[in-house]
C-alpha positions, 0 to 999 in steps of 0.5 A: 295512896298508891301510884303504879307504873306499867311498861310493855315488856318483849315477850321473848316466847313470842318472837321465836314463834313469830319467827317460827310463823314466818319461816313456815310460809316461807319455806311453803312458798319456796316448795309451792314454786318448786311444784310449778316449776316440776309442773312446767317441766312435766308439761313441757316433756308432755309437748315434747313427747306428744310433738315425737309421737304426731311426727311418727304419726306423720311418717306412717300416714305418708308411708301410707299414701304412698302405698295407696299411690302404688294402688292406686295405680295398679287398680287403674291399670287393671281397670284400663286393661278391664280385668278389674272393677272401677270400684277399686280405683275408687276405694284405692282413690278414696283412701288416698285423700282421706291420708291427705286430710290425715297427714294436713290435719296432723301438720296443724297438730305439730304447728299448735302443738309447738305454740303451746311449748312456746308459750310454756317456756316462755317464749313470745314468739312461736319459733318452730322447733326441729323434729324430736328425736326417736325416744328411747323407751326403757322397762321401768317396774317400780315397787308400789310402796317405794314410790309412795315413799318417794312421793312423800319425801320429794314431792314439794306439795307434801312439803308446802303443806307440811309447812303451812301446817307448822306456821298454822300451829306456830299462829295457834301458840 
């Protein structure tokens, strides 16, 4: 006769892994939140810099109009006077409504250009933002391989899958 007793003993090889597992994805999921969040503030520099660049936009096509305004009247005058043809004063007037379509078309692009930033930060309602400051622009020559280098230390991307591949190898053990 024989009699046989069994109990589940812990394997401990199989909780270090285990925590191995867990600690992975949760260093993933906290680099995947730091890419969106590097992706938000990306888009919002974008808005930002699209929103400067539309008002500069703006000023020159005003300046513009105004130029075609003082034409405008000097073709009128010359054509009274009858030294001038009447087809100047239509150019001259032509080109001055064509910047008045430009100049509305791009007030529509500062007023969508500030809900989309609104809606990328957050906010409920679409709150009209002052005009941006002039950007200051700086020379910027980077070396090719630094910023590889950089990307792969920094970039959070690289790092969630760095982990996804850890915590898929500490499954596999």
């Amino acid at each position: 006769w024989m009699y046989s007793v069994s109990q589940t003993l812990p394997f401990f090889v199989k909780f270090d892994l285990k925590q191995k597992m867990a600690t992975a994805d949760t260093e993933g999921a906290k680099a995947a939140y730091e890419a969106l969040q590097l992706r938000i503030i990306a888009r919002v520099k974008e808005f930002y810099h699209d929103l400067s660049l539309t008002y500069r936009n703006l000023d020159l096509v005003r300046e513009r109009a105004s130029l075609f305004l003082r034409i405008e009247e000097a073709a009128l005058a010359r054509y009274a006077a009858g030294t001038a043809p009447q087809t100047d004063v239509v150019m001259a007037q032509t080109e001055k409504y064509m910047l008045r379509e430009r100049e509305a078309m791009l007030l529509q692009k500062i007023q969508s250009i500030e809900a989309m930033l609104s809606l990328t930060v957050g906010r409920e309602t679409i709150v009209p933002l002052e005009r941006p400051r002039p950007l200051v622009f700086e020379a910027y020559d980077p070396d090719e391989a630094e910023l590889i280098k950089k990307a792969y230390t920094h970039a959070p991307e690289v790092r969630n899958r760095e982990k996804m591949v850890a915590a898929a190898e500490a499954r596999i053990a």
